[in-house]
Residue, then its C-alpha position, 0 to 999 in steps of 0.5 A: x281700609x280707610x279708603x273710600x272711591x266713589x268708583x261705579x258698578x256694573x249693576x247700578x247702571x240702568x242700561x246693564x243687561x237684566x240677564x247678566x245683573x240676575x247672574x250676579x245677584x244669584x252668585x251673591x244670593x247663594x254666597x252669602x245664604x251658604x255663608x250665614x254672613x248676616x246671622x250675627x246680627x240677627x240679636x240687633x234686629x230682634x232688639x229693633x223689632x221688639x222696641x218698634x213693636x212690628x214683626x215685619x221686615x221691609x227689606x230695601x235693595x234686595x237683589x235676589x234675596x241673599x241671606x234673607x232666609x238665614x236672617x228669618x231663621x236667625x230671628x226665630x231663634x231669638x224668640x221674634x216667631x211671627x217674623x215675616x219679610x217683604x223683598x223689595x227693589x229699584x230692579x224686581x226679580x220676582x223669578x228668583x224672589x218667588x222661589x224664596x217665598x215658595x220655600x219660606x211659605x209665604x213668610x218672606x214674600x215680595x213686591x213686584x213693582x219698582x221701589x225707590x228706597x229713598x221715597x218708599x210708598x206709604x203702603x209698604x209698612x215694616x221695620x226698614x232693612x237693607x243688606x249688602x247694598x246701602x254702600x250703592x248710595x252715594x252720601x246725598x242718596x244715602x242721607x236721603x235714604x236714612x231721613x225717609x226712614x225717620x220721616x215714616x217713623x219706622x226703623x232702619x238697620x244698614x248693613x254690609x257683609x264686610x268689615x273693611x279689610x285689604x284682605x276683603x279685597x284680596x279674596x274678591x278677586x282671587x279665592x272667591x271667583x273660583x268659587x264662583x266658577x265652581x259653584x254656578x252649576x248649583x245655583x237655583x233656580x236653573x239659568x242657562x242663560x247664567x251658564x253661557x255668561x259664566x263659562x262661554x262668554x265669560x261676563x257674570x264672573x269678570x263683572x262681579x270681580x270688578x262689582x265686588x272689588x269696588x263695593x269694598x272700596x265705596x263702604x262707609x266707615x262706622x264713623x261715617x255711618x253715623x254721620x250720615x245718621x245725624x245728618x238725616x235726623x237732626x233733631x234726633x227723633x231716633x236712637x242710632x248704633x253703629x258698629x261692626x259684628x263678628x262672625x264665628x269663623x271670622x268676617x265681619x259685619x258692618x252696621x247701623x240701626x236706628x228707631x224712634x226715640x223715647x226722649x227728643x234728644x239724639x244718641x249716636x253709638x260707635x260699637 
């Protein structure tokens, strides 16, 4: 899929119902934690981790934490022990991100207050990660975004947990609301707020198809990625990789990781 539309989200506009934007984020969070969809690179991010000598993960855009304890797990198992994360985002959920650090104890915690991703505060130190959300960013943004990174000499991994395809497309507005209708009941923490919005007034589901739909559509291509990547650092103070990995039982991974450079001169890698 080659296209690309700048098309809006529901959960991106700041008006959007804090109550409905926590439904979604809870369906995504429990998808893509039952899925293990980021577990593939779980390799790149312990190569990054390794060259920047940090074991801490500041993960940008968090949502409700999605994947976020499959990735901890996955880093384990490629030798980084002492890993831990910190959960951030434009919009908090420290309800659901306590839960997390509650079952994790305390390896991924979380910061309760507001953080921008395109001027993160000095404080929050860590290997730079965001999952499922750098395609919110429209080019200027997501430039901005990479360049802070860069100016903080810290690195970055982006990533989507798609690769692109029609037939992405197609399951988010077939296979995978059923799913969510059928699912919703297992979600934790309890909401019966996200009962009433899935099953009587119908909201949560109708506004994910659409959220979903469209975040395939506003993806960045590999290419474009590092663009992107070299827009935001001219002068080639980092080392940039993009590419797509592959999971065991098919989907994709699109990705780009960056960290400081040895030698001043750029490398841009398509994979």
């Amino acid at each position: 899929m080659r296209v690309r539309l700048r098309l809006f989200e529901f959960e991106d506009l700041p008006w959007f119902p804090a109550v409905i934007r926590a439904g979604m984020m809870d369906y995504l969070r429990f998808m893509i934690s039952a899925l293990g969809t980021y577990r593939p690179i779980a390799p790149l991010l312990a190569e990054g981790l390794a060259r920047t000598h940090q074991t801490q993960l500041l993960e940008l855009g968090a949502g409700a934490g999605g994947g976020t304890e499959t990735v901890l797990a996955a880093l384990r198992a490629h030798g980084q022990l002492n890993t831990t994360i910190t959960l951030t985002d434009l919009y908090p959920q420290p309800a659901a991100w306590a839960d997390i650090a509650r079952r994790t104890h305390g390896a991924i915690g979380y910061e309760p207050a507001v953080v921008n991703a395109l001027a993160v505060p000095a404080h929050l130190a860590g290997f730079r990660t965001i999952f499922s959300a750098f395609h919110h960013f429209p080019p200027a943004a997501a430039k901005a975004l990479l360049r802070d990174a860069v100016q903080a000499r810290t690195g970055i991994g982006v990533f989507e947990g798609a690769g692109k395809h029609w037939a992405e497309l197609l399951l988010a507005v077939t296979v995978l609301p059923v799913a969510q209708l059928l699912l919703t009941p297992f979600f934790r923490p309890f909401r019966l707020s996200r009962l009433v919005f899935t099953y009587l007034i119908p909201i949560i589901p109708l506004c994910t198809i659409w959220d979903g739909s469209v975040s395939l559509l506003r993806m960045y291509s590999t290419n474009e990625l590092l663009a992107l990547a070299q827009a935001a650092d001219p002068t080639g103070q980092f080392v940039w990789q993009a590419g797509k990995k592959q999971h065991w039982w098919g989907p994709q991974v699109t990705y780009l990781i960056g960290w400081p450079a040895i030698q001043s001169t750029v490398t841009l890698v398509a994979k």
